[in-house]
C-alpha positions in Angstrom: -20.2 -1.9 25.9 -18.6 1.2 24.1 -17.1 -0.2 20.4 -13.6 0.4 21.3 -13.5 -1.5 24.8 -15.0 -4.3 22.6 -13.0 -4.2 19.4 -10.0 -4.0 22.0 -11.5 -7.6 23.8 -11.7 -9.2 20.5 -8.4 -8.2 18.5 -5.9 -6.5 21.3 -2.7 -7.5 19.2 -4.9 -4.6 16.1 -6.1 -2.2 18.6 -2.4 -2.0 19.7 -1.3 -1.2 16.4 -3.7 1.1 15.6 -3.2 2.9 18.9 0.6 2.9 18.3 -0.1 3.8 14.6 -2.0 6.7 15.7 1.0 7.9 18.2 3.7 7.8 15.3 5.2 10.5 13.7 5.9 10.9 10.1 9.9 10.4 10.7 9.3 7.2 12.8 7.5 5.6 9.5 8.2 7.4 6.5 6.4 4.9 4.0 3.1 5.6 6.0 3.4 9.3 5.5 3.9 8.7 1.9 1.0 6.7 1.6 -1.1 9.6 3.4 0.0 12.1 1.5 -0.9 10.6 -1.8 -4.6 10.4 -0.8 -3.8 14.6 0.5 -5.3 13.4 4.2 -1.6 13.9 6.5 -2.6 12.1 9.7 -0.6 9.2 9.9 -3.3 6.9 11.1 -5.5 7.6 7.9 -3.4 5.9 6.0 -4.0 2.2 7.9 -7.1 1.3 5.6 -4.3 1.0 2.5 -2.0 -0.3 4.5 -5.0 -3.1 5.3 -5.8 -3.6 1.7 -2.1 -4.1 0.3 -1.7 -6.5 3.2 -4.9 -8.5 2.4 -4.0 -8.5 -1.4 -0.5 -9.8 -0.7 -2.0 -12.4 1.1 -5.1 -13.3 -1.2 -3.0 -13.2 -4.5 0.8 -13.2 -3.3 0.6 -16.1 -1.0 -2.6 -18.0 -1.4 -3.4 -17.7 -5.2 -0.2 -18.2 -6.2 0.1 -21.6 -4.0 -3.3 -22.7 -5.7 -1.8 -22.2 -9.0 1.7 -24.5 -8.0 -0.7 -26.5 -7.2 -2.5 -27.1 -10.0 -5.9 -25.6 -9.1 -7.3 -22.9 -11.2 -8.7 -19.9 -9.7 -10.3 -17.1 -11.0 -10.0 -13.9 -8.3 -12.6 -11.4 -8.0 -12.0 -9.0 -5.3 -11.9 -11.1 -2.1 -13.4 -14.0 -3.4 -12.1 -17.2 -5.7 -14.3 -18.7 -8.3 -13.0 -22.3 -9.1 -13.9 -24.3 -11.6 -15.0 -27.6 -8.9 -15.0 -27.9 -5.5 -11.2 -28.9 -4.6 -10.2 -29.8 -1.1 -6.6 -28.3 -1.7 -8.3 -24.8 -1.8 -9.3 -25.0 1.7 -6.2 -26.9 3.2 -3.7 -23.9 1.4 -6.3 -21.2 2.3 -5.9 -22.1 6.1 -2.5 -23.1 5.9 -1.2 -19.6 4.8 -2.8 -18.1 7.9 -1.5 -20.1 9.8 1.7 -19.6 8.9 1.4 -16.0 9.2 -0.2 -16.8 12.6 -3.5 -14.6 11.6 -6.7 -16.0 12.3 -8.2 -16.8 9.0 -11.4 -15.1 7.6 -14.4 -17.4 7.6 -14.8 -19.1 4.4 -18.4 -18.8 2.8 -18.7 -21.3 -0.2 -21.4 -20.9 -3.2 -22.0 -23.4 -5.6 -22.6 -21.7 -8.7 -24.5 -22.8 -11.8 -22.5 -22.8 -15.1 -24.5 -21.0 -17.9 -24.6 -23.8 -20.0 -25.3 -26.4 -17.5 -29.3 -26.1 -18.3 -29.2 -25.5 -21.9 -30.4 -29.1 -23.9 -28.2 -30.2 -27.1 -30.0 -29.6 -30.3 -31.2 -32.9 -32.1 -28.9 -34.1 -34.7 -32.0 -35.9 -35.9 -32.6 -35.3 -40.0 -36.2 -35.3 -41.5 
């Protein structure tokens, strides 16, 4: 199966956008033709990667970081990811709730367990001679 007929079978409600992104003119959306011209491409359709990255930051740190912090759990963002402190059960009950407000699908979450740098290191002996 040919990339588009299956991108199109998996996420119709995208591939209609794009499709009718690619079929606008510049006085139908002006604020896409500004974007465009900034990075010097002018097609209107080259400019749906930024569009894609301000809507994914103004979910990630707009909507879901900023619930976190109401909260009262402390993130750290890097990118697309979240580094917290412990593992917190609000953090996946916002994350999911946000999409679904917004009716996306959410992302699949992957979850590492990192080591703190100090969390092998032995206190010195307080021990005279």
């Amino acid at each position: 199966m040919k990339f588009r007929a299956l991108f199109s079978s998996f996420y119709r409600p995208i591939y209609d956008s794009i499709t009718d992104l690619k079929r606008t003119r510049s006085s139908t959306l002006q604020f896409v033709m500004e974007i465009t011209a900034k990075g010097g491409q002018g097609k209107m359709y080259s400019g749906i990667a930024m569009i894609c990255q301000r809507l994914e930051a103004r979910i990630f740190i707009d909507l879901i970081t900023q619930r976190l912090n109401k909260a009262g759990v402390i993130t750290i963002g890097i990118h697309d990811a979240w580094v917290l402190k412990r593992k917190d059960e609000t953090f996946d009950l916002v994350f999911y709730q946000v999409f679904e407000e917004l009716g996306i699908r959410p992302p699949k979450l992957s979850k590492e367990v990192l080591e703190s740098a100090t969390d092998n290191i032995e206190p010195e002996s307080s021990t005279e001679k």
